[in-house]
N, C-alpha and C positions, 0 to 999 in steps of 0.2 A: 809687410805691407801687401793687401791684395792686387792684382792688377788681376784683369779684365783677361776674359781668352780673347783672342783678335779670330773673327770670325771669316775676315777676308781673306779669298785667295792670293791674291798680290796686296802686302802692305802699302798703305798711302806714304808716300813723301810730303814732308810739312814745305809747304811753299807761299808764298804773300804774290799775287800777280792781278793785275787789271782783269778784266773779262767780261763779258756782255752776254746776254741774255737777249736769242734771238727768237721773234713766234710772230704771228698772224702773215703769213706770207712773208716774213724778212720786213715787214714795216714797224712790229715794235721792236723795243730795244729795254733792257734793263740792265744796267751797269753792274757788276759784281765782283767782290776780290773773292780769288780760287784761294782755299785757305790749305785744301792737301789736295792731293790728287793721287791716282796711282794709274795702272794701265787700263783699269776699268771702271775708275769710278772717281769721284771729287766730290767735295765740300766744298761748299760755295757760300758768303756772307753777301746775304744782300738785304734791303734797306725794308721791301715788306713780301715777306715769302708768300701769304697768301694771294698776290696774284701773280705768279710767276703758275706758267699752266703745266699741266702734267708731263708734256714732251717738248720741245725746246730745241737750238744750237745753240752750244757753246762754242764761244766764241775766244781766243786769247790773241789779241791781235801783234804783242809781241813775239810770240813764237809762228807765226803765221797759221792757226792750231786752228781746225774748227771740226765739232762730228755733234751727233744727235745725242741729247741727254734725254734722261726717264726719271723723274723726281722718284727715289724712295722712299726718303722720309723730310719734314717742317718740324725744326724746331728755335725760338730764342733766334730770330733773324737770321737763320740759315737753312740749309736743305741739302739734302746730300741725293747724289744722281748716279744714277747707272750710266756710263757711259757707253753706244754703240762700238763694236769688234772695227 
């Protein structure tokens, strides 16, 4: 069976978590489950990626987690983000 080269530095951990989508001064909000994550980047499921805007906070309120995402790629109800260091 083929599998795929994994192109990332840090592998993602598969995880299921709440999380929000933070943009226009902290006034909008868009709900999201983190579906992986790693130390620099996450996929994220959310309900309509095309308006989720190119840079954002991620937000995970259970882990008291929040830094600045950078959309780099929309696909099929999700989007996967570069996470700020």
């Amino acid at each position: 069976m083929f599998t795929p080269k994994e192109r990332r530095k840090n592998p993602r951990l598969r995880t299921l978590k709440g999380g929000r989508v933070i943009f226009g001064k902290r006034l909008c909000t868009f709900d999201c489950v983190v579906r992986d994550r790693s130390e620099r980047g996450a996929r994220l499921k959310v309900v309509s990626p095309e308006f989720v805007p190119n840079s954002f906070f991620l937000n995970i309120p259970k882990e008291e987690f929040e830094v600045e995402a950078v959309v780099k790629h929309r696909a099929d109800g999700e989007i996967g983000v570069e996470l700020s260091p």
